[in-house]
MILO-143434 format. One record per residue (C-alpha): residue in one letter; x, y, z negated. Coordinates in steps of 0.02 Angstrom, whole numbers, padded with zeros to 5 digits, always signed. Layout:
N
aXYZ ...
! end
This chain:
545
x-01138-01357-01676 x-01067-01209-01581 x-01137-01100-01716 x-01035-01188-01844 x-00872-01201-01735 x-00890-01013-01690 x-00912-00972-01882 x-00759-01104-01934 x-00647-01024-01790 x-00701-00852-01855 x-00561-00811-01972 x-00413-00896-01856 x-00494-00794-01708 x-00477-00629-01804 x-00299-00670-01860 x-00259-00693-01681 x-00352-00563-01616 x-00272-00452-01732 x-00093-00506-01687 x-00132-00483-01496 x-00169-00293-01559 x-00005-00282-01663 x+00111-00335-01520 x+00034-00230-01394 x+00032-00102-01498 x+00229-00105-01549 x+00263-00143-01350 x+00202+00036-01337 x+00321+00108-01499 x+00457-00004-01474 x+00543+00076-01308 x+00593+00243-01417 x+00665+00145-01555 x+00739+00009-01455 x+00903+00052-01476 x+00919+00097-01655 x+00922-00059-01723 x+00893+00030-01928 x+00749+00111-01865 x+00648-00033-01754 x+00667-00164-01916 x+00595-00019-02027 x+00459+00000-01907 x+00438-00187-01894 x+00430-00213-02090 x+00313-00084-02111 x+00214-00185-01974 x+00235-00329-02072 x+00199-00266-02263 x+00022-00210-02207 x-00035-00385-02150 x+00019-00521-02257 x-00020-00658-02125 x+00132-00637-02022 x+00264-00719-02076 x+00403-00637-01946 x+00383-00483-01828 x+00555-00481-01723 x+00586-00361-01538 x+00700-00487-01445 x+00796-00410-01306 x+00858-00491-01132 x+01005-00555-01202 x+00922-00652-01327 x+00983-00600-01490 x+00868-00524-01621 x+00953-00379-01724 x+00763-00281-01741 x+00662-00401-01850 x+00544-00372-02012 x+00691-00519-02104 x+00852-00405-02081 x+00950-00530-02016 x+01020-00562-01823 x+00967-00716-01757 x+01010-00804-01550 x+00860-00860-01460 x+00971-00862-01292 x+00969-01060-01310 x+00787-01068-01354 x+00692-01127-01202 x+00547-01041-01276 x+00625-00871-01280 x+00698-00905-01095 x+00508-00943-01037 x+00439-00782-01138 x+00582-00662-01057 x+00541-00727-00883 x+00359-00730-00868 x+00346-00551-00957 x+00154-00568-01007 x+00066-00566-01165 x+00057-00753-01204 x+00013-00853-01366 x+00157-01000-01422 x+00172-01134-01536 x+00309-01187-01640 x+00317-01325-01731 x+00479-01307-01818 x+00509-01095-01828 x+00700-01060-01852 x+00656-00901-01923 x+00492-00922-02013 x+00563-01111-02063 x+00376-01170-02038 x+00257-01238-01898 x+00221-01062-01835 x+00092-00996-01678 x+00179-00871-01595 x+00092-00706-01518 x+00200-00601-01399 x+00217-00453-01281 x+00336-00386-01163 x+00420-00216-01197 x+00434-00099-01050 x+00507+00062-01036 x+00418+00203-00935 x+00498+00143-00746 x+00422-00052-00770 x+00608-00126-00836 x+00581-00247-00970 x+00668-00239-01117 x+00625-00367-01208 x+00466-00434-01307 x+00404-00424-01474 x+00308-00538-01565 x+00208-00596-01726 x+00225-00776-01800 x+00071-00848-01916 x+00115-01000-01999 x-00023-01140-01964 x-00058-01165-02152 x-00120-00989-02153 x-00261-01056-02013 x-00405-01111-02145 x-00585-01138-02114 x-00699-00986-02201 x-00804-01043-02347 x-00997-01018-02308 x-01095-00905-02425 x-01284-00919-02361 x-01274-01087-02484 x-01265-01220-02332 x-01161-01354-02384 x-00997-01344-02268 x-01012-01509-02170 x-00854-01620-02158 x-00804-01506-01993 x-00609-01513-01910 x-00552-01370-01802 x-00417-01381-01676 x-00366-01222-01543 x-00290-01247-01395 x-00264-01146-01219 x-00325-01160-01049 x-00167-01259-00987 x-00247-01395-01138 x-00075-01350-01259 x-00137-01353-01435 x-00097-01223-01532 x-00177-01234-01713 x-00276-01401-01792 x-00352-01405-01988 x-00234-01563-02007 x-00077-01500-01924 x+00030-01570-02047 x-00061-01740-02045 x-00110-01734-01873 x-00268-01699-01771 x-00265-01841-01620 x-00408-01902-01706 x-00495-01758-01694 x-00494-01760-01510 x-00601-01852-01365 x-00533-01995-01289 x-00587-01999-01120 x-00579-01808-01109 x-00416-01694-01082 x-00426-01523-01165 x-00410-01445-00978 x-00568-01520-00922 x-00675-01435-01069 x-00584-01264-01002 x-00733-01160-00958 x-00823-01002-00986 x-00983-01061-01091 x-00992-01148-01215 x-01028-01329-01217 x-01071-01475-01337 x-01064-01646-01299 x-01062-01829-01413 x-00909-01927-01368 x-00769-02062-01430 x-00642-01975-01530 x-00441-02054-01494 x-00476-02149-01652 x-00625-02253-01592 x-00737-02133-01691 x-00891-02091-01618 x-00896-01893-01649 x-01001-01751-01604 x-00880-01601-01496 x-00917-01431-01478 x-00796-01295-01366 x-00811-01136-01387 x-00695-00999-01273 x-00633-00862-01423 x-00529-00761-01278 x-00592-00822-01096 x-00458-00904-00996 x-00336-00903-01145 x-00397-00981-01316 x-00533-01120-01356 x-00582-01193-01514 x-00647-01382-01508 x-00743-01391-01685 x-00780-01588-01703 x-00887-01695-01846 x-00965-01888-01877 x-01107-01926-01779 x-01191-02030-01920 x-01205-01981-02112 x-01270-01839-02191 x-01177-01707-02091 x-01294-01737-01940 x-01482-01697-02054 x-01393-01570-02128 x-01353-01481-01944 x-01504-01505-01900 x-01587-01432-02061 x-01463-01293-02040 x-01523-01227-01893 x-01680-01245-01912 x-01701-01081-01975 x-01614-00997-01827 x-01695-01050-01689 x-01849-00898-01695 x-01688-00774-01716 x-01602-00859-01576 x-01766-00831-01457 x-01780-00650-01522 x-01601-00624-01488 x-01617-00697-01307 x-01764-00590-01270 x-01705-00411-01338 x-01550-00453-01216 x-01666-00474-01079 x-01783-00335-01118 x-01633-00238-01131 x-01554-00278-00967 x-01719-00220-00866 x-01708-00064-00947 x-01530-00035-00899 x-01545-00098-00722 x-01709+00016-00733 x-01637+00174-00792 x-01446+00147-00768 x-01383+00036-00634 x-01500+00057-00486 x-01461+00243-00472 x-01264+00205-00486 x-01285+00088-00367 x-01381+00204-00224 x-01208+00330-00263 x-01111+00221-00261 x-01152+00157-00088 x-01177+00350-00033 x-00992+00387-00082 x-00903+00219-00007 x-00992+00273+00145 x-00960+00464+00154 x-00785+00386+00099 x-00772+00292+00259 x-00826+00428+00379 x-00983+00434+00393 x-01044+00611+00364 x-01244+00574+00342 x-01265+00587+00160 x-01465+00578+00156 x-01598+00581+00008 x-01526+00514-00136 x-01688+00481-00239 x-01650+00493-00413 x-01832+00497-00467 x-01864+00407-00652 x-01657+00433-00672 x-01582+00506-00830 x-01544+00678-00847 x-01355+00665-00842 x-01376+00526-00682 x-01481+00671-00603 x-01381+00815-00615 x-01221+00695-00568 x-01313+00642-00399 x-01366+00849-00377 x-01170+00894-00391 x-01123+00764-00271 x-01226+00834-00147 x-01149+00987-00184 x-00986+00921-00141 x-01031+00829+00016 x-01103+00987+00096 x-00959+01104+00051 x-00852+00956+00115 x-00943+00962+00281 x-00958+01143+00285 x-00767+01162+00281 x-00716+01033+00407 x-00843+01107+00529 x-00772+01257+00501 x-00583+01198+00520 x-00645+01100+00687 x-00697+01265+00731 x-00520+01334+00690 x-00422+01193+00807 x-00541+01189+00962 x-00516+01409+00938 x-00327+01381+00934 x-00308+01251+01066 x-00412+01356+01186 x-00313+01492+01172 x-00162+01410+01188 x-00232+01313+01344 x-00281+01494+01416 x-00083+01552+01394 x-00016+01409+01466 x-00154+01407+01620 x-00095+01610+01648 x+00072+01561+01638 x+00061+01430+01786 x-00024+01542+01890 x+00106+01677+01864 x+00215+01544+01915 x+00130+01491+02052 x+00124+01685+02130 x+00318+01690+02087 x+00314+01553+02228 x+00209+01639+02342 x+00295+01786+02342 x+00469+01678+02360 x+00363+01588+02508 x+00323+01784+02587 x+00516+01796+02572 x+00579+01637+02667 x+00468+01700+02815 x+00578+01864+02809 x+00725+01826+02780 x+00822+01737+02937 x+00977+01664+02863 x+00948+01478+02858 x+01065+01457+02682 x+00948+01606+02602 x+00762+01503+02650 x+00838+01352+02588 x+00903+01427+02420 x+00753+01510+02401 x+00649+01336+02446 x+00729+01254+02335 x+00700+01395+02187 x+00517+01368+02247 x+00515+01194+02201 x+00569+01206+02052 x+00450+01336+01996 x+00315+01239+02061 x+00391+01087+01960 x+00370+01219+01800 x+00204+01260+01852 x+00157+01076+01861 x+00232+01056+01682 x+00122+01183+01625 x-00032+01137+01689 x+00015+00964+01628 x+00079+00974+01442 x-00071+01045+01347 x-00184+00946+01454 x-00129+00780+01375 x-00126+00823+01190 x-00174+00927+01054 x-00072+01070+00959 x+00071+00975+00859 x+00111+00830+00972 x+00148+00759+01158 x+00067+00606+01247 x+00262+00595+01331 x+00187+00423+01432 x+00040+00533+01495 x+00118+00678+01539 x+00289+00613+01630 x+00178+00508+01736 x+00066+00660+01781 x+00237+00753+01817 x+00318+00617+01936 x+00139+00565+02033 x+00140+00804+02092 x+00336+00809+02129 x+00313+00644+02229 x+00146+00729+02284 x+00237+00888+02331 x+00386+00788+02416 x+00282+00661+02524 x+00361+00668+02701 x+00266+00580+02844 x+00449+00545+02923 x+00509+00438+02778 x+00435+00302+02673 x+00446+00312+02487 x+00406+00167+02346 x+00400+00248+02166 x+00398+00124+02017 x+00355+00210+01834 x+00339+00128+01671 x+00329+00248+01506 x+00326+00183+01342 x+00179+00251+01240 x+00286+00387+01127 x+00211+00560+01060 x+00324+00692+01041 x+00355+00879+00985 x+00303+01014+01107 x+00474+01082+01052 x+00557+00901+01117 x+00423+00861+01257 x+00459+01022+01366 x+00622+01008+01389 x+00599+00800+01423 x+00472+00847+01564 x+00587+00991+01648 x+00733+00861+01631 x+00627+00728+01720 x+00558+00854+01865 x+00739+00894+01899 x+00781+00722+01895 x+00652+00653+02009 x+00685+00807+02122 x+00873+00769+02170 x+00833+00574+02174 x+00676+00585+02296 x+00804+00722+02388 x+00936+00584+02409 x+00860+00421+02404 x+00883+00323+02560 x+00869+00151+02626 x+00940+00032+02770 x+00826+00064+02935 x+00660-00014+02934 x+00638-00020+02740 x+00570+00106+02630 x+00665+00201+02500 x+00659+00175+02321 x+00609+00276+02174 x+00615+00195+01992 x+00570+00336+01819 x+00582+00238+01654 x+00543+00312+01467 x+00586+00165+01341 x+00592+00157+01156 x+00763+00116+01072 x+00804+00072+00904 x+00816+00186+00741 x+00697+00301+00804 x+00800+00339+01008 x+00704+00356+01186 x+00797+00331+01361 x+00740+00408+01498 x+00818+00330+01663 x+00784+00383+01843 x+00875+00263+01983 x+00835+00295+02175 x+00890+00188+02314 x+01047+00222+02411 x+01097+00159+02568 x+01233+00026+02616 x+01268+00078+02756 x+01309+00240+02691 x+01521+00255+02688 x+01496+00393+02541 x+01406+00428+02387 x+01243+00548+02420 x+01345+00693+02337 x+01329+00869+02408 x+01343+01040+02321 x+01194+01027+02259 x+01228+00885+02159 x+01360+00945+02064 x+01317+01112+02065 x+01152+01187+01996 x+01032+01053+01989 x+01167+00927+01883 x+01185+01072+01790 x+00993+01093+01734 x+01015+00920+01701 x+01145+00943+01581 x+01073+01084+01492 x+00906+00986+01459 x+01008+00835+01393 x+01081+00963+01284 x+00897+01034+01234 x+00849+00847+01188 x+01003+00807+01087 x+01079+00675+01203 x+01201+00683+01364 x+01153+00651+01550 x+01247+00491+01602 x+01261+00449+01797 x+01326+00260+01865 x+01330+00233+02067 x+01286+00031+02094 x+01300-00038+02271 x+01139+00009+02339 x+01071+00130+02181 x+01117+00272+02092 x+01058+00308+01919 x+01033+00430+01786 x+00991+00392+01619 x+00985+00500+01455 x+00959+00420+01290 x+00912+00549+01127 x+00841+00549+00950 x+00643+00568+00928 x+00607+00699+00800 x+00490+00678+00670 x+00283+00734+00726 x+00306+00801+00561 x+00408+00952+00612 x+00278+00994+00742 x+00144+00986+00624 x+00213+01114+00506 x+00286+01223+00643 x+00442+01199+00577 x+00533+01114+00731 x+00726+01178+00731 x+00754+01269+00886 x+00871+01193+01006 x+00920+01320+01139 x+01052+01249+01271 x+01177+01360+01316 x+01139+01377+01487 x+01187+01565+01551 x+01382+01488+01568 x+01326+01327+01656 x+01226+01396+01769 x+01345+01548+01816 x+01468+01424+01888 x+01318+01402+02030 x+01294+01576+02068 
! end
């Protein structure tokens, strides 16, 4: 029975097969000719002279008017709900029409959509092949053609050709069985009621999986059923040879073929993934071509790992040396503040050891930075959480006095930045912290307060904010030269560095400092490429001299 529906369904299928080619293939064409209407209908008649079967080939645009068509003439399918449901799903689909406009027939429709090259539709084309053109193939091996009907439908159980479409085909269908429920991918057969009250034998077949079926149907009693069985007969030793070539053919490729794919195929997903041990990839009994594909792999996995060894070699080189410079460059530092220290015991004026002090500090605060920076990160960003809260735990280190008590609060969101960005952030925050641990003060009896923030703003912005303590019972603001003169000005010129502006507010019992710039891209210190953002701090700082 599924023999003899697949054999009856043979012609329609090719048709349709054939039209599914034709409109895919003009969706291709069609975008260069789209908008030359002369030229798209000579395309389309040509399209249309070489197969006889079709009975319109038409490129409808968005709008819904067909000017490109294989009948010269301009027809509007705007109103046609068909058309509507065609231009918005924009997928090959297969339609019926009972009553064409065009065609002026029961037609089944086979479409495509028409894109250009950047994915916008611009329309869909599509074949029509009138129903009376759907015919059952006469045999020729000289079995007489039993009485069998033929109906097609799709997966959502729409029908779209019948052998009596004119006449109708409900009797050709089961009763107690929708067309959705024999939507499947194998083939089945099954005895049944027909909507008439026949009893009839069904057969399904799937022509294109998950889009067409054909349901071939015939009498259970009469001649038609001894002549089936007569009929195939004969094909039942072809059937079992048929059914054991494909299984003698399968070991063979699973043998040969698809075991050694597989073993690469798991070797590549995992070298793929990261891991780096390739192992034995036993291709023994393999093909020739399998075997020199698996040798060539193996090729490429150890050049792969001999070049990243060697580029790890590269990095850990560079970031050594660069960790040596900045290590000699905080030691130089730190004998710049010994030999400020030998000074302050020489010199007696009290103004001249407390300038130089506080020049000492803030070279130590540079040496800090610089034993600090490299140690949290690699060569093209910053750890800024990591290395602020190194920089605030020395200077409050450095600080301490046993004749004052000091609570410091830190939070720092977790950002990586530039070196270029991240140096001048931690010289901005030792300055900072400096003057606030230098001024913070609190009523008698309570301890004085330190508070360093680093927060993440939006579009891409930090804030850094440092607030100390100040005391009520202080009549005036902890402002001395100081303040406004050298160390504010450092301040400033970092700000400056990091593309934002040093803002000070003085609460009732706090004052606070709080800069707010633009992150720059980890990009630019990947390629070196950073844009270099000098302050201009030779005038600023002159004012202090």
């Amino acid at each position: 029975m599924i023999g003899e529906t697949l054999h009856a369904a043979s012609y329609e299928m090719q048709l349709i097969q054939a039209a599914r080619g034709t409109v895919a293939t003009l969706a291709a064409i069609l975008p260069s000719v789209a908008d030359d209407p002369e030229a798209c209908s000579a395309a389309l008649h040509r399209v249309a002279d070489v197969s006889n079967a079709y009975t319109l080939v038409a490129f409808v645009p968005p709008d819904g008017v067909m000017r490109c068509s294989s009948k010269d003439r301009i027809y509007d399918f705007s109103q046609s709900s068909i058309s509507r449901d065609i231009l918005a799903k924009a997928e090959p689909r297969i339609i019926v029409n009972r009553d064409g406009p065009v065609s002026g027939t029961s037609i089944l429709g086979v479409t495509h959509p028409v894109m250009d090259r950047s994915g916008k539709q611009l329309g869909y084309v599509s074949v029509s092949l009138p129903h009376n053109a759907m015919t059952i193939p006469e045999r020729t091996d000289g079995v007489s053609t039993p009485p069998l009907e033929l109906v097609t439908f799709d997966a959502a159980g729409v029908v779209m050709t019948a052998t009596n479409w004119e006449a109708g085909y409900e009797g050709a269908l089961p009763a107690e069985r929708s067309l959705t429920a024999l939507v499947g991918p194998d083939p089945v057969a099954f005895t049944a009621e027909a909507e008439n009250g026949e009893m009839r034998s069904f057969s399904v077949v799937p022509l294109v999986p998950n889009v067409l079926y054909a349901l071939g149907t015939w009498p259970v009693e009469g001649p038609v059923a001894a002549g089936l069985q007569r009929s195939f007969v004969p094909l039942i030793l072809p059937v079992l040879m048929w059914l054991a070539s494909l299984i003698v053919a399968w070991f063979a490729v699973e043998r040969l073929v698809i075991r050694h794919i597989r073993k690469l195929r798991r070797s590549a997903i995992s070298f793929a993934g990261g891991s780096r041990v390739v192992g034995n990839i036993d291709m023994t009994g393999a093909a020739v071509e399998i075997r020199e594909l698996a040798e060539a792999y193996e090729q490429m996995t150890e050049t792969i790992l001999h070049d990243e060894a060697e580029l790890e070699d590269n990095v850990h080189q560079r970031e050594v040396l660069l960790r040596e410079v900045h290590h000699r460059v905080k030691n130089n530092l730190q004998l710049i503040a010994s030999i400020m220290n030998m000074q302050m015991r020489r010199t007696q004026s009290a103004e001249a050891k407390q300038t130089l002090r506080n020049l000492q500090d803030r070279v130590m605060s540079l040496a800090t930075i610089h034993r600090e920076l490299y140690q949290t990160t690699g060569l093209s960003d910053v750890d800024a959480s990591e290395l602020l809260s190194k920089i605030v735990r020395q200077i409050t280190a450095m600080t301490d006095r046993p004749d004052r008590r000091l609570v410091v609060q830190s939070e720092f969101a977790d950002i990586r930045m530039t070196p270029d960005q991240a140096v001048p952030l931690a010289l901005l925050t030792a300055e900072a912290v400096t003057n606030a641990i230098k001024y913070a003060s609190a009523p008698a009896g309570s301890p004085a307060r330190l508070a360093v923030f680093l927060t993440r703003q939006p579009g891409l912005r930090a804030k850094l904010c440092v607030r100390n303590s100040v005391s009520t019972e202080d009549n005036e603001p902890p402002e001395t030269t100081e303040r406004t003169g050298l160390g504010s000005q450092l301040i400033s010129a970092f700000a400056m560095q990091l593309g934002g502006q040093a803002v000070s507010a003085k609460a009732k019992d706090q004052y606070e400092l709080t800069i707010e710039f633009e992150l720059r891209p980890l990009s630019e210190g990947e390629n070196g490429d950073a844009p270099v953002r000098q302050a201009n701090m030779e005038p600023q700082l002159g004012m202090a001299r």
